[in-house]
KENULO-603716 format. One record per residue (C-alpha): x negated, y negated, z negated; residue number from 1. Coordinates in steps of 0.001 Angstrom, whole numbers, plus 500000, padded with zeros to 6 digits. Layout:
residues N
+--------+--------+--------+-----+
!     px !     py !     pz !  nr !
+--------+--------+--------+-----+
!      X !      Y !      Z ! NUM !
...
+--------+--------+--------+-----+
END
This chain:
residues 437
+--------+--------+--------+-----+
!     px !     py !     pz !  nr !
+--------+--------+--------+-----+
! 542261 ! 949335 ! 621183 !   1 !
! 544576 ! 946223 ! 622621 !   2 !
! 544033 ! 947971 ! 625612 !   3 !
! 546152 ! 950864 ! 624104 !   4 !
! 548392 ! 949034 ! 622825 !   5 !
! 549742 ! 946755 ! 625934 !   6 !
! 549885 ! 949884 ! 628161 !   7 !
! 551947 ! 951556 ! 625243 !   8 !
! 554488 ! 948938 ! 625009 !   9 !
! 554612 ! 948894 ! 629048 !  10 !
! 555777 ! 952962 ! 628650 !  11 !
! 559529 ! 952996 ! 627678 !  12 !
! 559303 ! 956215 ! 625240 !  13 !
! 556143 ! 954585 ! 623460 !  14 !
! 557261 ! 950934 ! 623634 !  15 !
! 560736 ! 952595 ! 621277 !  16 !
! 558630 ! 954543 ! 619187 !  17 !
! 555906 ! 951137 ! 618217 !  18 !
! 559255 ! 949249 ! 617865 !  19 !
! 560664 ! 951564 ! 615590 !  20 !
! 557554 ! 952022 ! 613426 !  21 !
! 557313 ! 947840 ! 612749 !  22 !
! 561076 ! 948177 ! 612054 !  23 !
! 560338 ! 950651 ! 608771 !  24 !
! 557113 ! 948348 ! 607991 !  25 !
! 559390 ! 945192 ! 608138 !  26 !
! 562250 ! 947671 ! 605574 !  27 !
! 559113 ! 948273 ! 603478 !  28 !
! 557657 ! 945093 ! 602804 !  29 !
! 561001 ! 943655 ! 602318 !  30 !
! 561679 ! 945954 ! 599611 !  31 !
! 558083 ! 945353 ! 598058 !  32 !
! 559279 ! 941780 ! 597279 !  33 !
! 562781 ! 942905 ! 595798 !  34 !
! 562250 ! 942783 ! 591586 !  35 !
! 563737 ! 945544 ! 589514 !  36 !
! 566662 ! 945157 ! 587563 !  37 !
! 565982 ! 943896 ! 583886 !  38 !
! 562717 ! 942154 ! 584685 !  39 !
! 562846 ! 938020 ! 584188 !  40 !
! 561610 ! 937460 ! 588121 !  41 !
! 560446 ! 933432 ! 586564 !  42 !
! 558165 ! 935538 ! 583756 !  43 !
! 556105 ! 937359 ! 586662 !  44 !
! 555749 ! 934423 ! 588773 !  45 !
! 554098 ! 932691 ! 585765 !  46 !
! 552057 ! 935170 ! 584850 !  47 !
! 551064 ! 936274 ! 588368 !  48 !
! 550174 ! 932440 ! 589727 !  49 !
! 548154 ! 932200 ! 586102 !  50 !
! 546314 ! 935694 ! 586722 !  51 !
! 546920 ! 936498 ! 590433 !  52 !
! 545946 ! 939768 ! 591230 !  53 !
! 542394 ! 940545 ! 589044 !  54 !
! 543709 ! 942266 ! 586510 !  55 !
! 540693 ! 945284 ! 587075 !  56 !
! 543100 ! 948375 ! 584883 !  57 !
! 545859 ! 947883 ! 587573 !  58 !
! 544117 ! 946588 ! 590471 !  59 !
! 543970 ! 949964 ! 592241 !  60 !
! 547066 ! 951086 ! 592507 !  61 !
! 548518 ! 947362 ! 593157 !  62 !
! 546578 ! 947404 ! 595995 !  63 !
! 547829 ! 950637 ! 597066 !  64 !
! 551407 ! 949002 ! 596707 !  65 !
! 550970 ! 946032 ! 598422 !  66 !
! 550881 ! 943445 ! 595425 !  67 !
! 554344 ! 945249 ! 594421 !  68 !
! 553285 ! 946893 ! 590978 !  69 !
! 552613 ! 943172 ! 589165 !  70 !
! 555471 ! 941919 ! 590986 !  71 !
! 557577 ! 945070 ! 589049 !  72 !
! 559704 ! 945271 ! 592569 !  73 !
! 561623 ! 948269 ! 593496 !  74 !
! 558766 ! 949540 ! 595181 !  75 !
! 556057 ! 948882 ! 592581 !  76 !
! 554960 ! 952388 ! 592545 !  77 !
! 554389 ! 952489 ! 596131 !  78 !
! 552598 ! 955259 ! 597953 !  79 !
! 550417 ! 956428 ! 594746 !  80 !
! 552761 ! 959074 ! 593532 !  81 !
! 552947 ! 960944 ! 596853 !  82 !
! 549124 ! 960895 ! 597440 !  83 !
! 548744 ! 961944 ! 593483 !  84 !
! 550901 ! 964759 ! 594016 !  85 !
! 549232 ! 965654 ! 597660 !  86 !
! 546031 ! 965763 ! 596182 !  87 !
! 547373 ! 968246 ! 592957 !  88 !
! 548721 ! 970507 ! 595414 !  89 !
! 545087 ! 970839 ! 597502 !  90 !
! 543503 ! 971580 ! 594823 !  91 !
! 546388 ! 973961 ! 593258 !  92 !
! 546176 ! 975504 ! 596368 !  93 !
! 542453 ! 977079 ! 595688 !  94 !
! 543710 ! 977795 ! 592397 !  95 !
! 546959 ! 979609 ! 592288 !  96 !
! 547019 ! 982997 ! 595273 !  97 !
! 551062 ! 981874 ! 595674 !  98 !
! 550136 ! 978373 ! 597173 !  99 !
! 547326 ! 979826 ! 599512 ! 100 !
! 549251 ! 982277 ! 600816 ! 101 !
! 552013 ! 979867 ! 601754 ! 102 !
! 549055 ! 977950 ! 603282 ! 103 !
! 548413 ! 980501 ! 605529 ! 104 !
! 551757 ! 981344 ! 606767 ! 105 !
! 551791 ! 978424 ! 609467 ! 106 !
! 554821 ! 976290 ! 609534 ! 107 !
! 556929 ! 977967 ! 607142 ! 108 !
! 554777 ! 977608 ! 604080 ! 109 !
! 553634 ! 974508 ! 605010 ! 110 !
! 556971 ! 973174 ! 604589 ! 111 !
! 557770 ! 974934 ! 601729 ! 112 !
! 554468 ! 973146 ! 599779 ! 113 !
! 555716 ! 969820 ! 601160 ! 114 !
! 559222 ! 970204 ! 599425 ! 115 !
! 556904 ! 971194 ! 596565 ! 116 !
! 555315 ! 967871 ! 597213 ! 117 !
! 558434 ! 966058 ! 597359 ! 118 !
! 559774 ! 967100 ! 593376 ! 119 !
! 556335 ! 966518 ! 592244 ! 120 !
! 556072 ! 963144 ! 593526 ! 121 !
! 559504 ! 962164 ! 591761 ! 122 !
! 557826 ! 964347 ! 588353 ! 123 !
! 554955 ! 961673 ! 589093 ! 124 !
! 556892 ! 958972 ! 589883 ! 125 !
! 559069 ! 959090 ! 586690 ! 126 !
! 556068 ! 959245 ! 584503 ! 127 !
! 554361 ! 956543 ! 586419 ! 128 !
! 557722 ! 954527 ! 586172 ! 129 !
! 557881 ! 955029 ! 581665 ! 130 !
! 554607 ! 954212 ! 581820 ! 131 !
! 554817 ! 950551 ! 583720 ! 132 !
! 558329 ! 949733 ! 582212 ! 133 !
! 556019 ! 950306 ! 578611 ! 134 !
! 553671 ! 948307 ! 579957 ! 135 !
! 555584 ! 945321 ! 580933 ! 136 !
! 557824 ! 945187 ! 577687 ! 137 !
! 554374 ! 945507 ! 575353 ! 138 !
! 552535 ! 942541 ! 577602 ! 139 !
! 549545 ! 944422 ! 578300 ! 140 !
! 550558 ! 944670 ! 582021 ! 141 !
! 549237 ! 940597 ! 582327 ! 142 !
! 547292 ! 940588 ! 579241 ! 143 !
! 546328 ! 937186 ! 578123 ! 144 !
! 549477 ! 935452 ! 579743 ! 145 !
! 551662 ! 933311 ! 576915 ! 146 !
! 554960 ! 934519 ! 578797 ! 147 !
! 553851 ! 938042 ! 579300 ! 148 !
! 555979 ! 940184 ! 576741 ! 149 !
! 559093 ! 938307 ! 577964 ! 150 !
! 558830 ! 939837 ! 581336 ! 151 !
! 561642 ! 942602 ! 580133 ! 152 !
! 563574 ! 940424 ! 577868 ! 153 !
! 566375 ! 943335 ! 577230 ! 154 !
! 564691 ! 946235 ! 575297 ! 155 !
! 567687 ! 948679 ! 575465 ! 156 !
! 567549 ! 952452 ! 576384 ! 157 !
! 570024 ! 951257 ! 578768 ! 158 !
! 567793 ! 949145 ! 580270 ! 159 !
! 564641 ! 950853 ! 580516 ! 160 !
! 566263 ! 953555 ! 581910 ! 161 !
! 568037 ! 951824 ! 584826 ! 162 !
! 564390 ! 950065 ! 585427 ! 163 !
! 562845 ! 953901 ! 585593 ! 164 !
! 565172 ! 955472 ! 588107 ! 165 !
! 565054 ! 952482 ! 590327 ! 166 !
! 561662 ! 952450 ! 590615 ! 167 !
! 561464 ! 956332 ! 590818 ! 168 !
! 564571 ! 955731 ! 593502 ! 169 !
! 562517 ! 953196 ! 595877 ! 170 !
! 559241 ! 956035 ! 595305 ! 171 !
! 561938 ! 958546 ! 597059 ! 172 !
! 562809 ! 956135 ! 599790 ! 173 !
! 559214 ! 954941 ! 600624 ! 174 !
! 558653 ! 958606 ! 600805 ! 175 !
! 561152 ! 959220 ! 603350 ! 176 !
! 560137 ! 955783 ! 605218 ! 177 !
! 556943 ! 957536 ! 605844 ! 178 !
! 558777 ! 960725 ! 607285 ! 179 !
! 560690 ! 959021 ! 609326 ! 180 !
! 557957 ! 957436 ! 610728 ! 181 !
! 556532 ! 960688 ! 611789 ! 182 !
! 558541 ! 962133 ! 612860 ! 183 !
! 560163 ! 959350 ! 615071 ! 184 !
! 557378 ! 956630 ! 615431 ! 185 !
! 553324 ! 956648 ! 615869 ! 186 !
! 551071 ! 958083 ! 613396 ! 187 !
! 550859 ! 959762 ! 610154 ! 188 !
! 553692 ! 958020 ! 608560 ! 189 !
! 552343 ! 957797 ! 604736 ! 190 !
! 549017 ! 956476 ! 606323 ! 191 !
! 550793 ! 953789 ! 607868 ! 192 !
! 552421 ! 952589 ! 604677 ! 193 !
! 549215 ! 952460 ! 603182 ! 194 !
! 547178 ! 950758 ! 605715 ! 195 !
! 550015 ! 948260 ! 605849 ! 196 !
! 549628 ! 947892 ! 601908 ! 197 !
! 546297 ! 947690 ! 601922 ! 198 !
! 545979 ! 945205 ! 604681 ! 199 !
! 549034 ! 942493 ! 603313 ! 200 !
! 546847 ! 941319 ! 600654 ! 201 !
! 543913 ! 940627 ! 603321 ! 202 !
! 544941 ! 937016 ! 603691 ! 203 !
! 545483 ! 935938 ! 600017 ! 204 !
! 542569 ! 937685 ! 598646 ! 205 !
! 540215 ! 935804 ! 602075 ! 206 !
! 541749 ! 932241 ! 601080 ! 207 !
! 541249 ! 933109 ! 597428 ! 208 !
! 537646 ! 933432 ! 597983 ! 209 !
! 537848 ! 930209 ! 599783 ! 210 !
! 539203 ! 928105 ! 596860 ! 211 !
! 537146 ! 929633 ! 594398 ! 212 !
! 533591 ! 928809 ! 596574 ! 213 !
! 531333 ! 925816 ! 596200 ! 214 !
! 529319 ! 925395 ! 599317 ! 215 !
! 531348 ! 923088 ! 601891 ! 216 !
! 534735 ! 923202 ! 599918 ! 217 !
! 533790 ! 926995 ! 599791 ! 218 !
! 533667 ! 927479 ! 604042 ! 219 !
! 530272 ! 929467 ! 603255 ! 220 !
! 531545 ! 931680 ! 601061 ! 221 !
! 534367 ! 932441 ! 603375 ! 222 !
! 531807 ! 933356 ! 606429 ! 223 !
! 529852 ! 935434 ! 604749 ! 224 !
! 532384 ! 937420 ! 603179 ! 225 !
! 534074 ! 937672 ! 607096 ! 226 !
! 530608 ! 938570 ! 608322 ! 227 !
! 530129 ! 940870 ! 605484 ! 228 !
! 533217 ! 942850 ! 606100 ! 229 !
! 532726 ! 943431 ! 609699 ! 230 !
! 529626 ! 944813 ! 609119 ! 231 !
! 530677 ! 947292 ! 606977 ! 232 !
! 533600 ! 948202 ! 609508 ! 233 !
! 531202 ! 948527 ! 611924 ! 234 !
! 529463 ! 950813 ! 609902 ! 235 !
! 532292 ! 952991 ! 608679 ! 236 !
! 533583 ! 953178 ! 612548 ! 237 !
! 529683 ! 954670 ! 613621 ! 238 !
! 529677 ! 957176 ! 610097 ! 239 !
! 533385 ! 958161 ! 610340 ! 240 !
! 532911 ! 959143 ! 613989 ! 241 !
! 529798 ! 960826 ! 613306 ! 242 !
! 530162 ! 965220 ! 613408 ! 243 !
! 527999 ! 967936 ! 613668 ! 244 !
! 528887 ! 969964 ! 616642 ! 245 !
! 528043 ! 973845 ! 616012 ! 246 !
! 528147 ! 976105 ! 619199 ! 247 !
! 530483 ! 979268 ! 619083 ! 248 !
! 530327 ! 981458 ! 621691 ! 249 !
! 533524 ! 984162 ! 622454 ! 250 !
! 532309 ! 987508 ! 623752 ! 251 !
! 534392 ! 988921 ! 626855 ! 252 !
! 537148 ! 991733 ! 625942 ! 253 !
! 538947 ! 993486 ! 628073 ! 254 !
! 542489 ! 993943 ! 627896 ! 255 !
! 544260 ! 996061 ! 630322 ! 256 !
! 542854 ! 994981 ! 633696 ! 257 !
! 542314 ! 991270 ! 632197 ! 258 !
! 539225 ! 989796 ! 630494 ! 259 !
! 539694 ! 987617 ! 627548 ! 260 !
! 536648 ! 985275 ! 626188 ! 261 !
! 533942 ! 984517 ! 627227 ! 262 !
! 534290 ! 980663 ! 626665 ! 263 !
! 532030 ! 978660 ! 624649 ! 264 !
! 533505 ! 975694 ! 622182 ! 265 !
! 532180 ! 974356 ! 618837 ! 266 !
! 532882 ! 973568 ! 614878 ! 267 !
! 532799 ! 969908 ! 614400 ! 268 !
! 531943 ! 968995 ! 611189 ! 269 !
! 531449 ! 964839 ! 609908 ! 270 !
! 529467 ! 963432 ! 608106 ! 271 !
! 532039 ! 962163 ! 606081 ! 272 !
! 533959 ! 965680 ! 605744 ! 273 !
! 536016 ! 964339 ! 602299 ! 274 !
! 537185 ! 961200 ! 603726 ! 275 !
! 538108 ! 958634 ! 600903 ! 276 !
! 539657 ! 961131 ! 598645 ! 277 !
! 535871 ! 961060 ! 596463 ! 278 !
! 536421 ! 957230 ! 595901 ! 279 !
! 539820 ! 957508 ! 594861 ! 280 !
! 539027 ! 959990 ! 592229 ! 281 !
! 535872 ! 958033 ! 591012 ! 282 !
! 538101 ! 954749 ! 590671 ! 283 !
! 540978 ! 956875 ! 588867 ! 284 !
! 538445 ! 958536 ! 585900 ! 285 !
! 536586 ! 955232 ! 585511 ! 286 !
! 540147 ! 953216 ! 584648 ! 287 !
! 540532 ! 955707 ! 582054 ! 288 !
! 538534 ! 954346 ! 579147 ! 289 !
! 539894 ! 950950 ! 580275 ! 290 !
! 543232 ! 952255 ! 579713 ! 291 !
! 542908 ! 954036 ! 576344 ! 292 !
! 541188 ! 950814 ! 574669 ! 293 !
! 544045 ! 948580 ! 576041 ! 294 !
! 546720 ! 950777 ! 575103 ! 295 !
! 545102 ! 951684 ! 571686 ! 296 !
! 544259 ! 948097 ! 570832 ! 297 !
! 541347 ! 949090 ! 568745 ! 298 !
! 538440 ! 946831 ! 567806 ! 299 !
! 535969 ! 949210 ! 566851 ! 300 !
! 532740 ! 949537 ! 568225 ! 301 !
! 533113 ! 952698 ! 570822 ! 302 !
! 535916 ! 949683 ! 571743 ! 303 !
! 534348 ! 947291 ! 572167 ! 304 !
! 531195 ! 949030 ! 574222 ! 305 !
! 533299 ! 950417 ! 576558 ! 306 !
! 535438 ! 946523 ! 577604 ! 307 !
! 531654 ! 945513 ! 577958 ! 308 !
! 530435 ! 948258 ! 579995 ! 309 !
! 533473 ! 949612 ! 581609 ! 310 !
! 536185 ! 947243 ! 582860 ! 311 !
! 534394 ! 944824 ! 585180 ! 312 !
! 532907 ! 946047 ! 588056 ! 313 !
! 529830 ! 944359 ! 588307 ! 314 !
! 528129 ! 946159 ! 585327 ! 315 !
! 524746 ! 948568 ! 585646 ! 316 !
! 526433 ! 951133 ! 583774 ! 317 !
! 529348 ! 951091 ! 585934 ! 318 !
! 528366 ! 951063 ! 589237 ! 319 !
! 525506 ! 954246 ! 587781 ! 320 !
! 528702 ! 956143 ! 586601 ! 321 !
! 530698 ! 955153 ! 589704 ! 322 !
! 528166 ! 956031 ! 592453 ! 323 !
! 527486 ! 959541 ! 590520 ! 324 !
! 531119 ! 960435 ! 590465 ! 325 !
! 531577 ! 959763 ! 594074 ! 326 !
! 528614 ! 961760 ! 594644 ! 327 !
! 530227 ! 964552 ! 592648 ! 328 !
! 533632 ! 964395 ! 594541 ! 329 !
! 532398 ! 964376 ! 597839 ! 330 !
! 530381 ! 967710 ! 597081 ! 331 !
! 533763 ! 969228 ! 595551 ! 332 !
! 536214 ! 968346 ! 597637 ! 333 !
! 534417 ! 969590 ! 600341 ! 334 !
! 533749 ! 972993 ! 598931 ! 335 !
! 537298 ! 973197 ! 598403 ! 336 !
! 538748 ! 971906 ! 601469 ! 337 !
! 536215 ! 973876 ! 603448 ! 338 !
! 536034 ! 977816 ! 603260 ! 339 !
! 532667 ! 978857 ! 605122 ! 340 !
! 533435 ! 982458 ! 604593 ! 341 !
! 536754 ! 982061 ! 605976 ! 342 !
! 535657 ! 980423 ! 608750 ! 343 !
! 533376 ! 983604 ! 609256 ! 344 !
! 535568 ! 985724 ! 608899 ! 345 !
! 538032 ! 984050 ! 611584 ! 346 !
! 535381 ! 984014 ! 614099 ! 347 !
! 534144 ! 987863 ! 613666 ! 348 !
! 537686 ! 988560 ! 614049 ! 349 !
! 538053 ! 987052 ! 617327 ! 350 !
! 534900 ! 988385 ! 618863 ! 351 !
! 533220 ! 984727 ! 618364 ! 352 !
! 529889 ! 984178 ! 617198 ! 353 !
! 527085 ! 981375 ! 616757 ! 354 !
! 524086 ! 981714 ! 619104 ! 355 !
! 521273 ! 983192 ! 617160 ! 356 !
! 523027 ! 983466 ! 613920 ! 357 !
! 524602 ! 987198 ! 612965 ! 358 !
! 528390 ! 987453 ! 612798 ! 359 !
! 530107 ! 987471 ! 608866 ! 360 !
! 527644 ! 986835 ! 606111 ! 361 !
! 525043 ! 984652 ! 608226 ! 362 !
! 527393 ! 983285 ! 609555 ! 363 !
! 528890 ! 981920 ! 606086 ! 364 !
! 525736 ! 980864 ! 604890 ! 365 !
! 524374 ! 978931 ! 607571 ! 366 !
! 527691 ! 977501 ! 608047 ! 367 !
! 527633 ! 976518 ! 604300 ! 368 !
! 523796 ! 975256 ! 604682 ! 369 !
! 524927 ! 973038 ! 607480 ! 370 !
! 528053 ! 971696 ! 605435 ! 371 !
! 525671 ! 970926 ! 602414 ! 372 !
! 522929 ! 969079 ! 604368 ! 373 !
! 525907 ! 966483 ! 605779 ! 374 !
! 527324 ! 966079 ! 602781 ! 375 !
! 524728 ! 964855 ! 601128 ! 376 !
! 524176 ! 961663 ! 603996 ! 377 !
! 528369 ! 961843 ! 603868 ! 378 !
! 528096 ! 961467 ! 600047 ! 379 !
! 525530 ! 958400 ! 599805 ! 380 !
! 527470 ! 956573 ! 602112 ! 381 !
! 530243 ! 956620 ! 600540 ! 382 !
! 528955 ! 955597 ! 597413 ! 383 !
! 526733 ! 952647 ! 599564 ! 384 !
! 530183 ! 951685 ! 601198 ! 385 !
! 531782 ! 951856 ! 597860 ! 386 !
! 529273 ! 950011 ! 595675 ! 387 !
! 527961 ! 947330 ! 598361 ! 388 !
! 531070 ! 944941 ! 598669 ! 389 !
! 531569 ! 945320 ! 594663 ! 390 !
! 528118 ! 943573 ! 594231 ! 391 !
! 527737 ! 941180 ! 597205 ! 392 !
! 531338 ! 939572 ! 596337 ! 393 !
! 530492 ! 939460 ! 592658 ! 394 !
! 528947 ! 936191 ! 592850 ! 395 !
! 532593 ! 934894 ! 594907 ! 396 !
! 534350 ! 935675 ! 591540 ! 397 !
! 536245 ! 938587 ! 593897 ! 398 !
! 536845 ! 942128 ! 591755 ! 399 !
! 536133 ! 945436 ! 592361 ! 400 !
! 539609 ! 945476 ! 594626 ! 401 !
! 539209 ! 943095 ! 596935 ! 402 !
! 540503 ! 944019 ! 600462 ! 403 !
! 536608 ! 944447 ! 601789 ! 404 !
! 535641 ! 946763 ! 599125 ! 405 !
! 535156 ! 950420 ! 600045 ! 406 !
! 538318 ! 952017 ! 599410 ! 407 !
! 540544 ! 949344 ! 601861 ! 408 !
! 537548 ! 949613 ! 604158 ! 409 !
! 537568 ! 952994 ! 604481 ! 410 !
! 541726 ! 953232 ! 604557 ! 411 !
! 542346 ! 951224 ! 606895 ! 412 !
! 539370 ! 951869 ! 609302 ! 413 !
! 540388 ! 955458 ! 609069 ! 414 !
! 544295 ! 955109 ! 609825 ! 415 !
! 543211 ! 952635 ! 612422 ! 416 !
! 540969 ! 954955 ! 614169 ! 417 !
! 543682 ! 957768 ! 613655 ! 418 !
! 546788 ! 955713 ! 615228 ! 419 !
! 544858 ! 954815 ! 618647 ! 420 !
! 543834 ! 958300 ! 619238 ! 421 !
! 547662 ! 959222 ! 618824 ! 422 !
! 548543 ! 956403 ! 620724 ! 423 !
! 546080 ! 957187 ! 623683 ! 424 !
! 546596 ! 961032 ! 623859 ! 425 !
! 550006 ! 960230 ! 624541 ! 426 !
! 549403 ! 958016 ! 627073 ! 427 !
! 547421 ! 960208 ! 628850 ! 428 !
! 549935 ! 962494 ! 628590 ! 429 !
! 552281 ! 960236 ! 630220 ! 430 !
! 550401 ! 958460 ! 632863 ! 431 !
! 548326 ! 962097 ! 634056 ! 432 !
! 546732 ! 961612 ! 637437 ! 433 !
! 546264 ! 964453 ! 639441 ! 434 !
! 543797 ! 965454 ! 642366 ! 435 !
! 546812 ! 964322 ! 645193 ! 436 !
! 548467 ! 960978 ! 644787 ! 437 !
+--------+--------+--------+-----+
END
């Protein structure tokens, strides 16, 4: 991987493109530390150097921002609303004929459900906005902190409202940070936001564990935990470039006096087919009972079972419910993001076939047999990946968020894997050696 990198910065077009990508990363963290309008910037220092970071209800999506959603910056909504509306629009796509057959119009409709994706993530990212400007002026954003409901001293309309369009504002311009990057620079551009979110609370949450260890000033604790997360990168590199090749074989046609087909090639399926979109869900529905007992402030007992149960991490009934959701994800996302029959009926069309397996309706259902035998391996591992770092780094004090747990992992190992592959297909294209030099 350094490899790639030194030989890209020696090729002029590449070197411009990798120096253009760190200058949006360097425009995006810098506006991750800029505080909104109307927010007392002394208030969330106070309450973020009493706290730090653990608050469990908000944990995800701070970590998807890059610390910026405690720190109520201009970017405190981050990258959320644009994968929250990506994902609605997948799934509306099964739903609603319209969106499918824009799907399947190539470039054209695919551009027209991105501008779809584009008002829905500033729907999203107003409603997100109301909802954290609410949050900060009631105190429930830091809980327990003495100085947290004066973290929006001025409760005017006026206020609130200039607070919500300049967070929904810096939504719209991380959005078009990522298309800028790629479009102009390396990689998917709203992957590289998030891996770089993701990855800037590495050190603080590492040298947290350090402080908060007891064995040699707490230089054990801080081994194990770097041992412990390059195992499970190791792992997630060997699963996430697992696949399951399937043969297809193209019968010759002619056409004219020329013979078409006749080539062989393959469907490659992985192991992990949904990616971390299963884990994401799973995290979202679980902060939900968390969020209706802190927002209804009741004391009952339904209350009170659920903060026991249902807000830390570390509990049996949680990681049950969490590892059975995931389970449940993987399984649908896949059946929606994967059409065997379509795939079937792609193949007859073009004369291509599986060798020993009937072309159309065979063809589906071994096709779908295959898909459900990986998933279930895809499935488990993902909930291992997910569940593992949650329960070795409870006894470090670290939450269900910390950088080595299984969402970051699988992010950032992911959009790693992603951006060299760019990064080397281009140099090959650049530096092609032919039979004569």
């Amino acid at each position: 991987m350094l490899t790639a990198f030194a030989r890209a910065f020696k090729t002029p077009d590449l070197r411009k493109k990798l120096l253009f990508t760190l200058g949006i990363i360097v425009l995006y963290r810098l506006g991750s530390h800029i505080p909104v309008p109307g927010v007392s910037y002394k208030n969330v220092q106070i309450c973020v150097d009493q706290m730090g970071s653990s608050n469990s209800l908000f944990g995800l999506v701070n970590m998807f921002s890059g610390g910026a959603l405690l720190q109520i910056t201009i970017f405190a909504l981050g990258i959320m609303p644009y994968i929250t509306a990506s994902i609605i629009l997948q799934l509306l796509t099964v739903v609603i004929p319209k969106l499918e057959n824009l799907k399947k119009e190539g470039q054209a409709g695919t551009a027209k459900i991105t501008q779809y994706t584009r008002y829905l993530t500033v729907a999203l990212a107003i409603l997100q906005g109301t909802g954290l400007v609410a949050t900060a002026r009631t105190g429930a954003l830091f809980g327990s902190c003495p100085v947290a409901r004066e973290i929006v001293p001025n409760h005017s309309i006026f206020t609130t409202i200039t607070m919500v369009l300049t967070m929904t504002a810096g939504t719209c311009v991380v959005m078009w940070l990522g298309e800028l990057i790629t479009d102009r620079g390396i990689g998917n551009g709203m992957s590289i936001l998030m891996f770089i979110s993701i990855a800037a609370g590495f050190v603080g949450a590492l040298w947290t564990i350090k402080l908060q260890g007891k064995i040699a000033d707490g230089w054990v604790e801080f081994a194990v935990v770097i041992l412990v997360g390059l195992a499970m990168v190791a792992l997630v590199v060997f699963v996430e470039q697992a696949q399951r090749r399937i043969p297809v074989q193209y019968a010759k046609r002619m056409i004219g006096r020329r013979a078409y087909g006749g080539t062989s090639t393959y469907i490659p399926l992985k192991v992990n087919q949904a990616g971390v979109i299963p884990v994401i869900f799973a995290s979202s529905l679980l902060y939900i009972p968390a969020l209706i007992v802190q927002f209804s402030g009741s004391t009952a007992g339904w209350a009170t079972w659920i903060q026991k149960h249902f807000v830390k991490g570390d509990h049996p009934y949680y990681i049950a419910a969490y590892f059975l959701l995931i389970v449940f994800f993987a399984f649908f996302y896949v059946a929606i993001s994967f059409n065997p029959e379509e795939v079937a009926d792609n193949m007859k069309k073009y004369g291509g076939f599986i060798p020993g397996i009937r072309a159309g309706r065979p063809t589906a259902e071994y096709l779908s047999y295959v898909l459900n035998r990986i998933t279930w391996p895809g499935s488990l591992y993902l909930g291992l990946i997910a569940l593992v770092p949650t329960m070795a780094l409870a006894g470090f004090g670290a939450n269900q968020n910390f950088p080595f747990g299984g969402t970051s992992i699988l992010i950032i190992v992911g959009v790693g894997l992603e951006t060299v592959k760019q990064i080397e297909s281009q140099l090959q294209q650049r530096n092609y050696e032919g039979f004569l030099r």
